[in-house]
PDB file of N, CA, C and O in Angstrom:
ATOM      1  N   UNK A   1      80.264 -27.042  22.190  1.00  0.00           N
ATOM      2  CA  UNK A   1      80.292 -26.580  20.819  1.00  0.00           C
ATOM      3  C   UNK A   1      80.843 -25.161  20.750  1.00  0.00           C
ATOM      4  O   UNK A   1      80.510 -24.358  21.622  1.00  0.00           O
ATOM      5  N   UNK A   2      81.532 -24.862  19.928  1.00  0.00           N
ATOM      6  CA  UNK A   2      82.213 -23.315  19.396  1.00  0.00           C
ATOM      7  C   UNK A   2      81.041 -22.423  19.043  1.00  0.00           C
ATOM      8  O   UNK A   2      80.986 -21.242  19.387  1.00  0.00           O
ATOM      9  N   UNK A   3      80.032 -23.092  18.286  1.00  0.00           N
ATOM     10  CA  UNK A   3      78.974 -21.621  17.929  1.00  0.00           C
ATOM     11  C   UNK A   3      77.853 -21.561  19.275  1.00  0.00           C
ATOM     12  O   UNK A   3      77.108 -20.585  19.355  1.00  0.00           O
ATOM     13  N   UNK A   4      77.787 -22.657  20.314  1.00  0.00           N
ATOM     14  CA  UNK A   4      77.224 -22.055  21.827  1.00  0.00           C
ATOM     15  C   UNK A   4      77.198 -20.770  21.828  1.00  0.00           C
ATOM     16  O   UNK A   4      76.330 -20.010  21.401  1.00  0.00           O
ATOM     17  N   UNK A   5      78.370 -20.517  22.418  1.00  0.00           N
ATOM     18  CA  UNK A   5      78.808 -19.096  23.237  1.00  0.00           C
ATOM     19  C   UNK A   5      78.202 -17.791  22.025  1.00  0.00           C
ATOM     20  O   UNK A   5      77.522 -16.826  22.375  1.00  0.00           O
ATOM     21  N   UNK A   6      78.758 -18.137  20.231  1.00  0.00           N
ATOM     22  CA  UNK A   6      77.935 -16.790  20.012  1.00  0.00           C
ATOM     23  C   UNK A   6      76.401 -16.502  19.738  1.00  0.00           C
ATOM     24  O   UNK A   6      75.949 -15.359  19.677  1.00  0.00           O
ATOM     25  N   UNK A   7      75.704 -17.565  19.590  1.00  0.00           N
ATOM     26  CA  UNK A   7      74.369 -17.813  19.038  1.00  0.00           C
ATOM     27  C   UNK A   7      73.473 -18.355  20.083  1.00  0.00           C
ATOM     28  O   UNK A   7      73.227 -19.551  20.239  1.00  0.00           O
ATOM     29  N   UNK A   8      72.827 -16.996  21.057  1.00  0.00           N
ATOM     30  CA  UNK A   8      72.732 -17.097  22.265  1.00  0.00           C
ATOM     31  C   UNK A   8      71.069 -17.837  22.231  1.00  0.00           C
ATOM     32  O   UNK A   8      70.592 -18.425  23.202  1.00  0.00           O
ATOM     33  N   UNK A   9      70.331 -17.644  20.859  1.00  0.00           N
ATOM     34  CA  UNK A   9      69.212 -18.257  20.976  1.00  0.00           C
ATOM     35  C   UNK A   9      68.965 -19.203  20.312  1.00  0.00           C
ATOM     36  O   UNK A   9      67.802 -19.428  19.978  1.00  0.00           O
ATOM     37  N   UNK A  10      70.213 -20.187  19.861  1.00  0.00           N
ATOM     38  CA  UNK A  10      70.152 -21.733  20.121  1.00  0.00           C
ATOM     39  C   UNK A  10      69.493 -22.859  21.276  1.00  0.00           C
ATOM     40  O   UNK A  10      69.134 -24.031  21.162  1.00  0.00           O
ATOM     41  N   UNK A  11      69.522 -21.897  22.440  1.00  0.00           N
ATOM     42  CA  UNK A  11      69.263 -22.505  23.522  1.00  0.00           C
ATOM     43  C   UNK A  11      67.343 -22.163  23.829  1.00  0.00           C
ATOM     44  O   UNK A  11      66.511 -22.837  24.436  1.00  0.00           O
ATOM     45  N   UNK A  12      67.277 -21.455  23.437  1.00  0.00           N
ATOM     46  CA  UNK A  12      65.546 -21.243  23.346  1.00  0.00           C
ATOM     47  C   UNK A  12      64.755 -21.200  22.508  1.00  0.00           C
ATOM     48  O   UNK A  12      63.630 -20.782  22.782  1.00  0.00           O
ATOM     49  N   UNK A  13      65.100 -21.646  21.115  1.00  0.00           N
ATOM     50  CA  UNK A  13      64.559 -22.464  19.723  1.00  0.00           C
ATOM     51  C   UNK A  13      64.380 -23.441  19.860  1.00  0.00           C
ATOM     52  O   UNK A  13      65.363 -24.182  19.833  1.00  0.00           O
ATOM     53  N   UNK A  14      62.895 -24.099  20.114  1.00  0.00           N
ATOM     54  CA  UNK A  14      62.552 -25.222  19.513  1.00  0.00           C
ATOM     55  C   UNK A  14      62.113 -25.093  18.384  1.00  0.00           C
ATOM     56  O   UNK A  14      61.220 -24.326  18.023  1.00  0.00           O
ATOM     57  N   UNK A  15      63.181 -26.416  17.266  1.00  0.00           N
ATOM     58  CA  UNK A  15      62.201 -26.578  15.513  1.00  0.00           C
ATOM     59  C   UNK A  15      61.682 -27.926  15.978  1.00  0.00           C
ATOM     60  O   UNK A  15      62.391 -28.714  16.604  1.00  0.00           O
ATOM     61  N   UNK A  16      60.076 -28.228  15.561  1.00  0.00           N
ATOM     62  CA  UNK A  16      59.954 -29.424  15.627  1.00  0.00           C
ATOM     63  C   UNK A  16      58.914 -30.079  14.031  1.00  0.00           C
ATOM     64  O   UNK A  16      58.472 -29.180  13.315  1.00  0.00           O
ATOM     65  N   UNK A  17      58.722 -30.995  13.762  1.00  0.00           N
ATOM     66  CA  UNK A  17      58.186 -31.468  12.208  1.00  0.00           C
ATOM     67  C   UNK A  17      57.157 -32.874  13.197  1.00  0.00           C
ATOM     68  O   UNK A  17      57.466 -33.593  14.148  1.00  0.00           O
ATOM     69  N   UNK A  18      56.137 -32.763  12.532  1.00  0.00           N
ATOM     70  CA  UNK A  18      55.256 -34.037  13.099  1.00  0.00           C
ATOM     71  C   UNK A  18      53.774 -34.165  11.758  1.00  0.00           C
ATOM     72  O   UNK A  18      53.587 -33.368  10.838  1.00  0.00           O
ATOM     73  N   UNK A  19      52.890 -35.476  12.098  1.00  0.00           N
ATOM     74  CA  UNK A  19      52.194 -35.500  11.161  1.00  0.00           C
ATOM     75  C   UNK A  19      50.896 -34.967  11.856  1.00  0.00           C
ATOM     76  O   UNK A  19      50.587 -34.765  13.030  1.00  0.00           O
ATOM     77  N   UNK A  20      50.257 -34.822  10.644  1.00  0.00           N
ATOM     78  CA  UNK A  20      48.655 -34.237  11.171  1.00  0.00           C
ATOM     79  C   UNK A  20      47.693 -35.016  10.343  1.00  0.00           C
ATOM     80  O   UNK A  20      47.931 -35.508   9.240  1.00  0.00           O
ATOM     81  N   UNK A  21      46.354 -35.080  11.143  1.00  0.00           N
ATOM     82  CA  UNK A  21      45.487 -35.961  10.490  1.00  0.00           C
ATOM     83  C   UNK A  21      44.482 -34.958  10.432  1.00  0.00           C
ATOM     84  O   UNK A  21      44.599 -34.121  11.327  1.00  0.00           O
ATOM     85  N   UNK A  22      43.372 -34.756   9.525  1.00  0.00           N
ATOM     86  CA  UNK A  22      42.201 -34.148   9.634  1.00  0.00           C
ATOM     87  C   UNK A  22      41.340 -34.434   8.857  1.00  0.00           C
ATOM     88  O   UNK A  22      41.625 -35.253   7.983  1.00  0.00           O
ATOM     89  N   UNK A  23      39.752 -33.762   8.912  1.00  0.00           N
ATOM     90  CA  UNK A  23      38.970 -33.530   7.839  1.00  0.00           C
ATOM     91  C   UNK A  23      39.087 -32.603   6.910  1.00  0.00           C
ATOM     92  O   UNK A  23      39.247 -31.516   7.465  1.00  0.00           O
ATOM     93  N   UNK A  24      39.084 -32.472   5.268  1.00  0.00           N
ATOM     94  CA  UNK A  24      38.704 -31.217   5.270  1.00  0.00           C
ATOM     95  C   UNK A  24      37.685 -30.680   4.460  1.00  0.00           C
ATOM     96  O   UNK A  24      37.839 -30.991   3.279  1.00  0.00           O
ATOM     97  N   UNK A  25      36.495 -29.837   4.732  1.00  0.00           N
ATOM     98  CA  UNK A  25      35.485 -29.598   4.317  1.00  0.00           C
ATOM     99  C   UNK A  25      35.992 -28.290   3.013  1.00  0.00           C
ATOM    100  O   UNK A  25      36.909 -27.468   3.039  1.00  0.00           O
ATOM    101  N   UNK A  26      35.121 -28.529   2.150  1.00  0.00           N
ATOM    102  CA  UNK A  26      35.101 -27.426   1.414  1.00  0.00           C
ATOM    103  C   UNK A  26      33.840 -26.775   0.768  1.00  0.00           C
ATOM    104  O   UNK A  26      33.089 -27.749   0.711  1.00  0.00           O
ATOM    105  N   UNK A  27      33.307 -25.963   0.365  1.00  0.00           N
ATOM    106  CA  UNK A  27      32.121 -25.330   0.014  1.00  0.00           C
ATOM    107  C   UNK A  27      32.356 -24.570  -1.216  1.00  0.00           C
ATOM    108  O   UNK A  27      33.463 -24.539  -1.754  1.00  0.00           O
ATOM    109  N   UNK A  28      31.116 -23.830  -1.759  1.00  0.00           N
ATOM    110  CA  UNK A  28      31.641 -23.001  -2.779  1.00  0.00           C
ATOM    111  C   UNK A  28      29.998 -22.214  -2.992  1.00  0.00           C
ATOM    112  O   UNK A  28      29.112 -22.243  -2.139  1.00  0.00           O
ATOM    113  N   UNK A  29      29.919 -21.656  -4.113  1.00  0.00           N
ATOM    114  CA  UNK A  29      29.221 -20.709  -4.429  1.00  0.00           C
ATOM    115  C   UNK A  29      28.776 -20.608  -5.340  1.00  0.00           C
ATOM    116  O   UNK A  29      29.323 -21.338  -6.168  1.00  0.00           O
ATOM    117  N   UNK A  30      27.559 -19.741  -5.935  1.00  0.00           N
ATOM    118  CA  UNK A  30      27.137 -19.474  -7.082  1.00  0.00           C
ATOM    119  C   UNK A  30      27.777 -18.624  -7.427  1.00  0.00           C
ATOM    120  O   UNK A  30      28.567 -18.134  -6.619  1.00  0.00           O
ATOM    121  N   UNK A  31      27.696 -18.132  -8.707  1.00  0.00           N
ATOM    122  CA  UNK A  31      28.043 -16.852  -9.573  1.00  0.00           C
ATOM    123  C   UNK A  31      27.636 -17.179 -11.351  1.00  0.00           C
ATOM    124  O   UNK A  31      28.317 -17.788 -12.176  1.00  0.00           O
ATOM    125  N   UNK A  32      26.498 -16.625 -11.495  1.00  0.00           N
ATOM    126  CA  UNK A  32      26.314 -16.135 -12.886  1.00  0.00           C
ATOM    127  C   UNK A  32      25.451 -17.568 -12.902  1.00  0.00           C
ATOM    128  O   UNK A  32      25.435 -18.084 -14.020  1.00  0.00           O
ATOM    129  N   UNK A  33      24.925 -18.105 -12.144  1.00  0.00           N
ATOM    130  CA  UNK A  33      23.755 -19.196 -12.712  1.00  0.00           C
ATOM    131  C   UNK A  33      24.516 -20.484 -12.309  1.00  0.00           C
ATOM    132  O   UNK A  33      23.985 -21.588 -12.188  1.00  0.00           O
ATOM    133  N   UNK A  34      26.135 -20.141 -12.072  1.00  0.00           N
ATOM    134  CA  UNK A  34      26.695 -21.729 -12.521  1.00  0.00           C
ATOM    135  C   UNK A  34      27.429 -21.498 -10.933  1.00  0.00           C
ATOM    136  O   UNK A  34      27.204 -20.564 -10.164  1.00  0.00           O
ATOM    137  N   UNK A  35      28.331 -22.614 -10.734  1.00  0.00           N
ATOM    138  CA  UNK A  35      28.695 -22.886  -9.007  1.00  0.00           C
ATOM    139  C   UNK A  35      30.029 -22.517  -9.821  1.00  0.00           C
ATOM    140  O   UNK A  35      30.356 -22.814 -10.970  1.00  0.00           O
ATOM    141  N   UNK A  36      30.674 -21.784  -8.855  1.00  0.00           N
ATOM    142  CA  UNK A  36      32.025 -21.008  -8.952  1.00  0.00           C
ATOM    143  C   UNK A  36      32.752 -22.384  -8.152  1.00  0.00           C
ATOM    144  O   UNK A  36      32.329 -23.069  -7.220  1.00  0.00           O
ATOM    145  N   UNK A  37      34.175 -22.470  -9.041  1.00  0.00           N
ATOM    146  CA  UNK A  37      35.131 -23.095  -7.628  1.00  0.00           C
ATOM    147  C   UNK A  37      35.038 -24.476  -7.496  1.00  0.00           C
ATOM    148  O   UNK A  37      35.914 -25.047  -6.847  1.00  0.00           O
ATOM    149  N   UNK A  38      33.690 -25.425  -8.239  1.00  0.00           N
ATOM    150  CA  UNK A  38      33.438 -26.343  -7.965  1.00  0.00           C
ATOM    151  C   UNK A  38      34.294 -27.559  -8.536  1.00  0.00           C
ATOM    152  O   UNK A  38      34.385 -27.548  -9.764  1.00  0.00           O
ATOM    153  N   UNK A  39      34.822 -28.416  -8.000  1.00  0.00           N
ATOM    154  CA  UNK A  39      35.715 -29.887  -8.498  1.00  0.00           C
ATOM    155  C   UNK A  39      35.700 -30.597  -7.699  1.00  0.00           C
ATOM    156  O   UNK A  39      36.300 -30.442  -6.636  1.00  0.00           O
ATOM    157  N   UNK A  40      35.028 -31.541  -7.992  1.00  0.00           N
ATOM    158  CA  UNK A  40      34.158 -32.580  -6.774  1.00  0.00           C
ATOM    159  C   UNK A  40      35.358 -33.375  -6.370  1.00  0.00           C
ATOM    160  O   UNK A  40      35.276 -33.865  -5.244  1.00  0.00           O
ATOM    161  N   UNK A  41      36.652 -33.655  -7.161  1.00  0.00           N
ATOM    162  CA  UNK A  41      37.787 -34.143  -6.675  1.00  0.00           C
ATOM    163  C   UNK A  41      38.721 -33.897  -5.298  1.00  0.00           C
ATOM    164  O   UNK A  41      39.476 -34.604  -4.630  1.00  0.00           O
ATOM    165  N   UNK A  42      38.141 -32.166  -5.230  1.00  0.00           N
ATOM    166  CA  UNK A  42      39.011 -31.700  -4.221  1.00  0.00           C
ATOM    167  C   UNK A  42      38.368 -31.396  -2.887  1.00  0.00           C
ATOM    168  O   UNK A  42      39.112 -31.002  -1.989  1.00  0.00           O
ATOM    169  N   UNK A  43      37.079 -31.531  -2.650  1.00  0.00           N
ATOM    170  CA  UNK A  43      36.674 -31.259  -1.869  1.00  0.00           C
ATOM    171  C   UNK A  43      35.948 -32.374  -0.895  1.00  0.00           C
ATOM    172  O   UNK A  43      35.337 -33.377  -1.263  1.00  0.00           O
ATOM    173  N   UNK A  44      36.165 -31.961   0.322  1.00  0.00           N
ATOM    174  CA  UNK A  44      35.597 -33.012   1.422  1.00  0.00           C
ATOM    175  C   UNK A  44      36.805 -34.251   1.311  1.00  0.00           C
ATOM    176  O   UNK A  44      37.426 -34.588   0.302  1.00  0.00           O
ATOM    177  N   UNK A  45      36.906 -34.781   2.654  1.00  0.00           N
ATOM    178  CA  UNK A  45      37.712 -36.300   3.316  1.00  0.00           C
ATOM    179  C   UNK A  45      38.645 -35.831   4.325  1.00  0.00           C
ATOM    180  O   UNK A  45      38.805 -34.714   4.816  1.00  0.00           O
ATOM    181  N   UNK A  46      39.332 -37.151   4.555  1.00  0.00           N
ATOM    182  CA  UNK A  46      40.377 -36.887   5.384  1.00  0.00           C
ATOM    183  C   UNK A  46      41.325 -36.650   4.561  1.00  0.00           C
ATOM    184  O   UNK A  46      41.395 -36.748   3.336  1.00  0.00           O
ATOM    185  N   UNK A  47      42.478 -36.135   5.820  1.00  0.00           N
ATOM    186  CA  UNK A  47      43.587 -35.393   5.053  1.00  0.00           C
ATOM    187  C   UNK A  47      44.559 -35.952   5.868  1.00  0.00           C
ATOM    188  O   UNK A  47      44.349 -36.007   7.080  1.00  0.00           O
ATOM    189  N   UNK A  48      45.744 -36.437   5.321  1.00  0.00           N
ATOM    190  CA  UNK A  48      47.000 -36.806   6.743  1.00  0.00           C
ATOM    191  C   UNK A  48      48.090 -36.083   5.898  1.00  0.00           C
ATOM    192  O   UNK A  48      48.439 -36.429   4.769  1.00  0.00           O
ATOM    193  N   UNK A  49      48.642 -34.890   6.703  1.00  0.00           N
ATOM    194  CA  UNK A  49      49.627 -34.184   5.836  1.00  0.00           C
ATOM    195  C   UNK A  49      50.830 -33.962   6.913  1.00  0.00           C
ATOM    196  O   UNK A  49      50.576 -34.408   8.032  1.00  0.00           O
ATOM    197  N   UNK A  50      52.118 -33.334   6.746  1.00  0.00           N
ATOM    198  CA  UNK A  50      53.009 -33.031   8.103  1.00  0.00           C
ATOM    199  C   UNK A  50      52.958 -31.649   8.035  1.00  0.00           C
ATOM    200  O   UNK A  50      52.428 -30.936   7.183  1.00  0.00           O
ATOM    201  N   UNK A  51      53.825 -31.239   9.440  1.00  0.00           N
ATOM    202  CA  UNK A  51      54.050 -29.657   9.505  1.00  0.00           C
ATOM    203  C   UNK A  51      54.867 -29.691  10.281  1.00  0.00           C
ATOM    204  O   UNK A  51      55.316 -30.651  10.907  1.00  0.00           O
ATOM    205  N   UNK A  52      55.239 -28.172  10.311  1.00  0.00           N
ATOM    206  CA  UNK A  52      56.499 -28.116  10.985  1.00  0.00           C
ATOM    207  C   UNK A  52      56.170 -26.993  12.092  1.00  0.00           C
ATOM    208  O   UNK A  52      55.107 -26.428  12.349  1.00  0.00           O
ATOM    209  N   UNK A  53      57.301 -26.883  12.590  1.00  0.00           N
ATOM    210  CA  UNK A  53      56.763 -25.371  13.729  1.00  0.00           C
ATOM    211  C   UNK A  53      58.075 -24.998  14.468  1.00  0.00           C
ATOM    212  O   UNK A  53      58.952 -25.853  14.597  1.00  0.00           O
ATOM    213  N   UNK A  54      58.178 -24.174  14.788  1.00  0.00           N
ATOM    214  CA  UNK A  54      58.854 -23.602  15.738  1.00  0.00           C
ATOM    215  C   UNK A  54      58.504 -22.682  17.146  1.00  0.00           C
ATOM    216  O   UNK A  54      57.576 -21.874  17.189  1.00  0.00           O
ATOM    217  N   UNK A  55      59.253 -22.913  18.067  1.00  0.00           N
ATOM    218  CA  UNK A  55      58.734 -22.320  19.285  1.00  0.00           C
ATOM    219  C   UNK A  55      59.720 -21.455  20.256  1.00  0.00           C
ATOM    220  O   UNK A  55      60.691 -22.191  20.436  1.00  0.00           O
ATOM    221  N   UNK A  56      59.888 -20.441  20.845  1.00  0.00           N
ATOM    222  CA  UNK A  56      60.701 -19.601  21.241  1.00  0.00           C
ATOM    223  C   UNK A  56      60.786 -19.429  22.786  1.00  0.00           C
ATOM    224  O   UNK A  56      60.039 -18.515  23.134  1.00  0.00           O
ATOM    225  N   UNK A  57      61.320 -19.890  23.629  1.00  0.00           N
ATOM    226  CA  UNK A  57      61.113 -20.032  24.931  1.00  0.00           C
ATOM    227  C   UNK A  57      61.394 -18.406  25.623  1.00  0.00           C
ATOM    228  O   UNK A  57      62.564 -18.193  25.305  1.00  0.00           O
ATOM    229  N   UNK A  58      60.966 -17.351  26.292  1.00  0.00           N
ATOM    230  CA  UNK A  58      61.130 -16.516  26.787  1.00  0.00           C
ATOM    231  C   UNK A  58      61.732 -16.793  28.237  1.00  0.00           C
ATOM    232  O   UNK A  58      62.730 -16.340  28.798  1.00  0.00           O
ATOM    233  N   UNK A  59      60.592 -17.859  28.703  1.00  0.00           N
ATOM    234  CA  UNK A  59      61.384 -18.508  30.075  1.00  0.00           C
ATOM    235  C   UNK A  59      61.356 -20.019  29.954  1.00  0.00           C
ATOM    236  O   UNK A  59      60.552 -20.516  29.166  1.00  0.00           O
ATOM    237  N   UNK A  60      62.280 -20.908  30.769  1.00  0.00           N
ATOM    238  CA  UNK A  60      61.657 -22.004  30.876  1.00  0.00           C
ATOM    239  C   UNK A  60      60.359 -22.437  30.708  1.00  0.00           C
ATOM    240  O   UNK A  60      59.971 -23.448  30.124  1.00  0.00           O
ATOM    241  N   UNK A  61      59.830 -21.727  31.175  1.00  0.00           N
ATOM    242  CA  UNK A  61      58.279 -22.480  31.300  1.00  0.00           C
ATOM    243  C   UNK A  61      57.367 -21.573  30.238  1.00  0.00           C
ATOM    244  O   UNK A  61      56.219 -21.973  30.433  1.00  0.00           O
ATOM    245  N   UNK A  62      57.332 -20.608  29.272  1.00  0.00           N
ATOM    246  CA  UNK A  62      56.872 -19.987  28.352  1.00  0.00           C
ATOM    247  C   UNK A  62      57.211 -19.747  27.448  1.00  0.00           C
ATOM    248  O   UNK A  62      58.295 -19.163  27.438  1.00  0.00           O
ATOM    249  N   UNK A  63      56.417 -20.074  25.865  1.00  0.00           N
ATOM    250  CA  UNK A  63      57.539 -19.670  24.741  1.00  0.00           C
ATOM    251  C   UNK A  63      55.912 -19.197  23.659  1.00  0.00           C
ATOM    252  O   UNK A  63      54.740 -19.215  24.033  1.00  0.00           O
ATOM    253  N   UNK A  64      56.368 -18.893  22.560  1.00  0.00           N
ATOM    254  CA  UNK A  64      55.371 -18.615  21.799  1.00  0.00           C
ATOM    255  C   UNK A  64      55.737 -19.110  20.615  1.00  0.00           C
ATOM    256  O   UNK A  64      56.922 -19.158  20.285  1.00  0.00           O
ATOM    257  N   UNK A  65      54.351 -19.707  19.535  1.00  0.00           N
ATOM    258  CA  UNK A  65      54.721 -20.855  18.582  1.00  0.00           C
ATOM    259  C   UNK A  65      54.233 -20.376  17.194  1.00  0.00           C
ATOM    260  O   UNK A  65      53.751 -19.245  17.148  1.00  0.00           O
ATOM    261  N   UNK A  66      54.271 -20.772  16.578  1.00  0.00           N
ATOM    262  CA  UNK A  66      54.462 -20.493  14.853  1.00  0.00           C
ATOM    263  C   UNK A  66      54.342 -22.046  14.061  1.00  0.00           C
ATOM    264  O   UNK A  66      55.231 -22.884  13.912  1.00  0.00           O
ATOM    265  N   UNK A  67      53.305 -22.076  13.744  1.00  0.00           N
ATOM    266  CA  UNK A  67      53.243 -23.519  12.836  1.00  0.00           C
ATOM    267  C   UNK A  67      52.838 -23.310  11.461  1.00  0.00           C
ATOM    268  O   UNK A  67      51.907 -22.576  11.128  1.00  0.00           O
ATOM    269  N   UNK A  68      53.853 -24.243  10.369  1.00  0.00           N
ATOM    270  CA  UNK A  68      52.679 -24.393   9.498  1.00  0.00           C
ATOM    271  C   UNK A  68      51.963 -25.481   8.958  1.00  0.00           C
ATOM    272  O   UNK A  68      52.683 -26.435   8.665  1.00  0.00           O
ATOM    273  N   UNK A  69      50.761 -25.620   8.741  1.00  0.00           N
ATOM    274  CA  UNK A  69      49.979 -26.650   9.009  1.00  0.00           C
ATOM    275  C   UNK A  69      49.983 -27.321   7.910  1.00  0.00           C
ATOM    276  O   UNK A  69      49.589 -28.482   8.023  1.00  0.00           O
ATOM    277  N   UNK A  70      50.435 -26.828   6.432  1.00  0.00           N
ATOM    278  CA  UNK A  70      50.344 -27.955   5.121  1.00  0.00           C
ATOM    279  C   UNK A  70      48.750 -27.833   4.945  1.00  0.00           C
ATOM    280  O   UNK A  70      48.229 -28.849   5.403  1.00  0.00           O
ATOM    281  N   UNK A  71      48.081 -27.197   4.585  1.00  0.00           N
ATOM    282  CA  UNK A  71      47.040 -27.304   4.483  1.00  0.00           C
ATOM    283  C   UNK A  71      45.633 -27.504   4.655  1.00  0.00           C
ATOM    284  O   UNK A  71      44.636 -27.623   3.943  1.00  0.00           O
ATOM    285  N   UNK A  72      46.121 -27.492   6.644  1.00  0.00           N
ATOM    286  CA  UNK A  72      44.864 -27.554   7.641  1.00  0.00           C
ATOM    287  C   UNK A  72      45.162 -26.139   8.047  1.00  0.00           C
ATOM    288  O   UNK A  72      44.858 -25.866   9.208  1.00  0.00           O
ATOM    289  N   UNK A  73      45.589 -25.375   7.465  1.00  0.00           N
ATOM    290  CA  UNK A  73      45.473 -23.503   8.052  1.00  0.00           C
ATOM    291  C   UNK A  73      46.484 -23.278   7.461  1.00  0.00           C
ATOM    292  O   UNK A  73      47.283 -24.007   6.874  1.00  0.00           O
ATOM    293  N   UNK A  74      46.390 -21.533   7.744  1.00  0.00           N
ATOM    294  CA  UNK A  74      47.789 -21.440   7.398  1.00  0.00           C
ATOM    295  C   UNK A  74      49.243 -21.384   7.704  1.00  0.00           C
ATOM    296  O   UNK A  74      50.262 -21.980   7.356  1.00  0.00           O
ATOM    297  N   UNK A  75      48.775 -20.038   8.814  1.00  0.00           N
ATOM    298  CA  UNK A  75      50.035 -20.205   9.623  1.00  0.00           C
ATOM    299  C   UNK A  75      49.566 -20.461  11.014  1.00  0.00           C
ATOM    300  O   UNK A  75      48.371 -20.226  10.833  1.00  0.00           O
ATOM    301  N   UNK A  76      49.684 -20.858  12.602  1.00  0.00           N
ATOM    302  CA  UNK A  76      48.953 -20.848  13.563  1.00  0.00           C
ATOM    303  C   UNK A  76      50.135 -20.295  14.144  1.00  0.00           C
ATOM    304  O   UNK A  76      51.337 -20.321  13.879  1.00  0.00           O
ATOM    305  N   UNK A  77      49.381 -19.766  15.054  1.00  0.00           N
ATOM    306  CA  UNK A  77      50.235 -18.462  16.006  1.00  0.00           C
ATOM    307  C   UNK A  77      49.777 -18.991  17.149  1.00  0.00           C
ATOM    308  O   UNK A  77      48.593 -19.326  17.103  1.00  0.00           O
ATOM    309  N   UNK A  78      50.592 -19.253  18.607  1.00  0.00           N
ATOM    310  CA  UNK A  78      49.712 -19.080  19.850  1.00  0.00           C
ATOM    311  C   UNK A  78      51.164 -19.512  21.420  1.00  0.00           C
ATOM    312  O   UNK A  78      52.388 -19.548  21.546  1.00  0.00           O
ATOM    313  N   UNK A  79      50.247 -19.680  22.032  1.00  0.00           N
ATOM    314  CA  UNK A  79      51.169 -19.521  23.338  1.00  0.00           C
ATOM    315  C   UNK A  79      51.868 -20.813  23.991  1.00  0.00           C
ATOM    316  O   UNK A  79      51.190 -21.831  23.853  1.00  0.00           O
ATOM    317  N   UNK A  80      52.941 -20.964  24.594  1.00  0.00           N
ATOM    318  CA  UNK A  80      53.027 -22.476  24.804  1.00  0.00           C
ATOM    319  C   UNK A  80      52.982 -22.200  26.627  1.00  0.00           C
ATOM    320  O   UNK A  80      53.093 -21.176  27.301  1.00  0.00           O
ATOM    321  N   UNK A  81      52.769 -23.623  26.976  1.00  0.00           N
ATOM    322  CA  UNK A  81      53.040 -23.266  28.700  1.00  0.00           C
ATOM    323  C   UNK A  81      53.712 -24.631  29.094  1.00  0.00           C
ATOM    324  O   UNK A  81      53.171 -25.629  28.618  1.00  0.00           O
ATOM    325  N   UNK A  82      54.891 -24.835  29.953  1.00  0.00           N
ATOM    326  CA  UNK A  82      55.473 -25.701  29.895  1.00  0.00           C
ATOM    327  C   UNK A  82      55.118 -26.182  31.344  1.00  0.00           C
ATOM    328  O   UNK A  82      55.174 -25.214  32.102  1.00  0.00           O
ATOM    329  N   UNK A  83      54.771 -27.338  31.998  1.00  0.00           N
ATOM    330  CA  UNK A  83      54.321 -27.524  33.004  1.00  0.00           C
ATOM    331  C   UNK A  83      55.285 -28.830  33.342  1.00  0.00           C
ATOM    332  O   UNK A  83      55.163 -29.426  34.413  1.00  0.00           O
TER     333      UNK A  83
END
């Protein structure tokens, strides 16, 4: 490819997109006598949503990752190790 040679961190970008399954709990609070926040619609079950992420290889075998989760967090930050 022609843009190889100038776009040197093509080669150590991983983008990847996948689905996620979870629970998700929600809670809430009083305020002023009455429950703040409360809509029994939205809270508590499972959840199956996608996300995406990206990951940055420093070496072959190490990169550091960036996800976002759609609504099981927000952003997740953490380390990869390639074995």
């Amino acid at each position: 490819m022609a843009l190889k040679d100038k776009i040197s961190v093509r080669d150590k970008l991983d983008v990847y997109i996948g689905p996620s399954m979870g629970y998700e709990i929600g809670w809430v609070s009083w305020k002023d006598g009455s429950i703040a926040g409360l809509n029994l619609g939205t809270y508590g079950g499972f959840i199956f949503r996608e996300y995406i992420g990206v990951r940055y290889f420093f070496t072959p075998k190490i990169a550091v990752t960036a996800e976002d989760c759609a609504g099981l967090g927000i952003i997740n930050f953490g380390i990869c190790f390639k074995f």
